[in-house]
N, C-alpha and C positions, 0 to 999 in steps of 0.2 A: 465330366461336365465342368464348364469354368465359373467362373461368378458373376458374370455378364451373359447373356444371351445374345449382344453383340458379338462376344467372341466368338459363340458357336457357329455364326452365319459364313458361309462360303466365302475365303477372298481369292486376292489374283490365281495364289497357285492351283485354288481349283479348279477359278474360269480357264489358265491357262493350259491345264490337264484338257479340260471338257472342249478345248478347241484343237487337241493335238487328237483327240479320240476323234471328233469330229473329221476331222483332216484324215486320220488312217481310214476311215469308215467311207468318205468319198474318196481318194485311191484307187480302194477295191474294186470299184465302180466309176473307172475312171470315163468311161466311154459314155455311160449317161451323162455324166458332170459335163462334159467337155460338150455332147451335143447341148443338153439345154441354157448354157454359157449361149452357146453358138444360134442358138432356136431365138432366146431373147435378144443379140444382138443384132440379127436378121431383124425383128420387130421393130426395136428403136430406127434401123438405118430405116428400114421404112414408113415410119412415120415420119421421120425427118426430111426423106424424100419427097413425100408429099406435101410437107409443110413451107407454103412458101417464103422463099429468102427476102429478108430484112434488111435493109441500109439507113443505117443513121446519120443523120447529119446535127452537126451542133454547134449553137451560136454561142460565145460568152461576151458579159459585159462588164464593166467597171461599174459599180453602185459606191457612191461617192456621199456623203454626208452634207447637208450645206452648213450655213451660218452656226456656229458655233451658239445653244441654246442650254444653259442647264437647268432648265427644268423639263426637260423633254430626252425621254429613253432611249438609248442608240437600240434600232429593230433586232433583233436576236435572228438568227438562221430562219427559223420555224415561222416567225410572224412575217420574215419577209417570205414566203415561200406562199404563204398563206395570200398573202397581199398579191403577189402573182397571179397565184389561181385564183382566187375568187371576182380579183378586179380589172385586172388587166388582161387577163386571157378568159372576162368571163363568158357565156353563154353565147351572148346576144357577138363578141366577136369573132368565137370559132366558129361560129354559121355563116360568117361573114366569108371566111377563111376557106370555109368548107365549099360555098356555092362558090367564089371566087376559080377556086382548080377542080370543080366538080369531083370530090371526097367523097366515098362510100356511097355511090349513087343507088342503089338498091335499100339501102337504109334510110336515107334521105326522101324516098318514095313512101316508104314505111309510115316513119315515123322521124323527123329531124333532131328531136331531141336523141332518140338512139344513135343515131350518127354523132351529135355531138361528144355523146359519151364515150363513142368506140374512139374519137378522135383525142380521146382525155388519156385515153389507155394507151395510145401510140404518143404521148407527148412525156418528158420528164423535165423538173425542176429540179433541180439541187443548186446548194450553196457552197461554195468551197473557197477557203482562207475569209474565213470571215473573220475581220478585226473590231467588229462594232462592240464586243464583249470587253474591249480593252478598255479601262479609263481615260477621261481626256478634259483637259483644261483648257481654259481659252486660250492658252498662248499655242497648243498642240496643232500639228496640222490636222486633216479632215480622219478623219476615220473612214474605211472601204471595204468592200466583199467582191466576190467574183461569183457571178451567177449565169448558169450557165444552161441553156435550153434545147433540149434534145427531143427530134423528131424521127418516126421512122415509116418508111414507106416500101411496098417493092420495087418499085423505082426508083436508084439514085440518086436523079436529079430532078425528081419531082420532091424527095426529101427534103432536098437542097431549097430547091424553090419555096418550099413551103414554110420551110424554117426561118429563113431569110425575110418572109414576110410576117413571120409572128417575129422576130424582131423587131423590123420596123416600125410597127405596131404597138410592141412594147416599149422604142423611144420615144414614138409622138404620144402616148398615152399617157406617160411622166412627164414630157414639155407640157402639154395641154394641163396635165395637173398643176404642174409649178406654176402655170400663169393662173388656173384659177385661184389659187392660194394668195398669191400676190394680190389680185384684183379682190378678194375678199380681206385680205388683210389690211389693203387702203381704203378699204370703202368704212369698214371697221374702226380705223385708225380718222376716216373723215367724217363717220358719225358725231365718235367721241370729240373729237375738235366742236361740231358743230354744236353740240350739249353745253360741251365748257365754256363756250364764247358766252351762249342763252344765257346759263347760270350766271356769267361772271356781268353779263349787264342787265340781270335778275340784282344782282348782290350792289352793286356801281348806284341802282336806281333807288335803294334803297338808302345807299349813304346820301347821296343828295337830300334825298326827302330827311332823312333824319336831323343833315347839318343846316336843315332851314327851319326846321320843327326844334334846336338846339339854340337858334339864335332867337327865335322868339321863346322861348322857356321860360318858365317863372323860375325862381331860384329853388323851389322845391324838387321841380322833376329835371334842372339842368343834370345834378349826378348820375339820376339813372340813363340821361341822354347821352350823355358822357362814355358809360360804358357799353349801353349799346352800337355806338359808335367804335368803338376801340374791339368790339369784338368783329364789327361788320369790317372793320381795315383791319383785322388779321385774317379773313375769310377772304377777302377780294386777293390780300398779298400770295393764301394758301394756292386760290384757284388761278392768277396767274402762275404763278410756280407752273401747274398744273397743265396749265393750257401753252405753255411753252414746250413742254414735253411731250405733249401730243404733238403739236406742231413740227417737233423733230421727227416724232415717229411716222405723222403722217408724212413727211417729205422721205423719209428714207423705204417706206411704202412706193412710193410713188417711183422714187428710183429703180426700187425692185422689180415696180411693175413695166420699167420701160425698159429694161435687161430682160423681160420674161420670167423673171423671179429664179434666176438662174442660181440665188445664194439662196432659195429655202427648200425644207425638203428634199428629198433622194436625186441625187443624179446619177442615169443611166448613160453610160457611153459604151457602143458597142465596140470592142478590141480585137474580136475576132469576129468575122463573119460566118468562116467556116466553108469550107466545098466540098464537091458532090463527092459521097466516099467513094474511095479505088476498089475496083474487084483484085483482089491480090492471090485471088486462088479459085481454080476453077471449082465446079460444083461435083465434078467426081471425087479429087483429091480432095474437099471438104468432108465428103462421106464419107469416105477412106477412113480421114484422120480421126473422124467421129464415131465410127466402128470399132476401131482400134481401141481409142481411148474407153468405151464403153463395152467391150471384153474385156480389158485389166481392170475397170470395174466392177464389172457385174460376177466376175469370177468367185472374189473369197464369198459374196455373197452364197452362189452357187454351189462353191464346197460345202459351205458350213448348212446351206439346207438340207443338201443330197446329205450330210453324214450327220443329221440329225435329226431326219424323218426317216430315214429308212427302215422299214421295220427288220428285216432281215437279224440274224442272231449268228454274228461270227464267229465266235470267241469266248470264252471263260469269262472275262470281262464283262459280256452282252448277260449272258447265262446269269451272274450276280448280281445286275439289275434287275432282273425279271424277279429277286427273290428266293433264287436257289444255288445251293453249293456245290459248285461241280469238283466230279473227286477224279477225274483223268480226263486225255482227252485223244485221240484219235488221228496222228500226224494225215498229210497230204502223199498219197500214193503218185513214185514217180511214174514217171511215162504216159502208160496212155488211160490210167483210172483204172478200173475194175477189170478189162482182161490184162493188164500188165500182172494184179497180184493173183489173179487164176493161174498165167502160168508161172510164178513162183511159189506158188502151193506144191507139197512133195506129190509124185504120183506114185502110184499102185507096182510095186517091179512083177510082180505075181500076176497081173494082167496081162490081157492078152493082146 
């Protein structure tokens, strides 16, 4: 015993003992091994036979960052991925999508929310080279990701078509956002104006009144007139300041919004459209290659079960598992088994 009970636990050389026994033990039995290899490859070909063939087709687009803001997060992989699903490709436009090319019409009979779900499962998002994770200053250009949307269909070019048009879909759904952003952004931007003008001839109406209520003053309450004055003309200077700055912002609004607000929030430009996938192989030679590759698969599996369930008891070896010590053992008679050693047994010369 060691000093760890770590130590005593089995390592490689034993796994790799217990896989070499395994391995002699299906050998013996090569003929079963080799059919039920061949029994389970049969199975897969034909479920794969039966299972109808899939064409993907996939869009990518440029995602682009606008106006350079720091106080606002560049979107991370996940959150734009998110922002996909749930808003741009929500519910209400895959049934748009779906009744569009008439998609899973038995579903849609059903029940259409089912349909849209089955249509969520033949769709994928992913993100790839996303730079938004990089730091960036204002002087840095825009920061971008490449996002890319894969559909799959039995048909081709019903893929195609259908990909194509959740594109499209997904660029006017981001132009229509950017303008709404815009148009809430100037409306925003011409509230506050309209506030600060109020205020500042709220503040304007009160220095008057104060420097006519200052000019008749008795000399008592001139000081305090004095300073309420002095505070009302640093208010009025505070909220021009103020109401100029709006004023830029509402005009740079306004330019936004006659661009389409093409400098806020994400821009989508589609770079690849994508077409209908090629058949590059027919569907025998598909199965073929699929067969194949699923016997040199399924093989060591097969060895290592056949020679490790077998009950059968070969060997000395077998025999010392079971808990007993075998003290000899009995070679393999040539020829033809049991009349080969009858007649190499001595006979009788005294007989007749």
């Amino acid at each position: 015993m060691s000093g760890s009970w770590v130590d005593d636990e089995p390592g490689w050389p034993e796994l790799r003992s217990e896989l070499a026994r395994a391995a002699r033990r299906a050998r013996m039995r090569w003929l079963r091994t080799v059919l039920l290899t061949v029994a389970l490859t049969a199975g897969l070909i034909a479920w794969r036979a039966h299972k109808p063939r899939m064409y993907k087709a996939t869009v990518v687009f440029q995602v682009t960052e606008g106006r350079f803001d720091p106080q606002s997060a560049p979107p991370t992989g996940a959150s734009l991925q998110d922002h996909i699903w749930n808003v741009t490709l929500s519910a209400s436009r895959l049934l748009e999508v779906i009744q569009q090319f008439h998609l899973y019409p038995t579903r849609m009979r059903s029940d259409p929310s089912w349909a849209v779900e089955s249509m969520r499962d033949d769709l994928d998002v992913k993100v790839v080279r996303n730079f938004f994770s990089q730091e960036r200053s204002a002087g840095d250009p825009p920061r971008s990701a490449r996002l890319a949307i894969s559909y799959q269909a039995q048909d081709s070019q019903l893929a195609h078509d259908v990909v194509t048009e959740l594109g499209r879909r997904v660029a006017e759904q981001q132009t229509e956002q950017r303008k709404r952003s815009a148009r809430a952004g100037a409306e925003h931007a011409q509230v506050a104006t309209t506030r600060l003008r109020e205020q500042l001839d709220d503040v304007r109406t009160e220095q008057a009144r104060l420097n006519m209520a200052y000019a008749t003053a008795s000399a008592e309450d001139a000081p305090l007139m004095q300073l309420r004055l002095r505070d009302v003309t640093a208010d009025i200077t505070a909220l021009e300041a103020q109401l100029a700055q709006a004023e830029r912002a509402s005009l740079d609004y306004d330019l936004r919004t006659a661009y389409e607000g093409q400098d806020m929030g994400l821009r989508f430009d589609m770079i690849d459209p994508g077409r209908p996938p090629a058949l590059h192989i027919s569907r025998n030679t598909e199965l073929a290659v699929f067969g194949i590759t699923m016997f040199v698969l399924l093989a060591p599996f097969v060895v290592l079960g056949v020679g490790v369930f077998d009950w059968h008891v070969d060997g000395a070896e077998d025999v010392m598992r079971l808990g007993l010590e075998p003290f000899g053992h009995v070679p393999s008679f040539p020829g033809d088994g049991l009349g080969a050693l009858v007649d190499r047994l001595p006979r009788n010369r005294g007989g007749a």
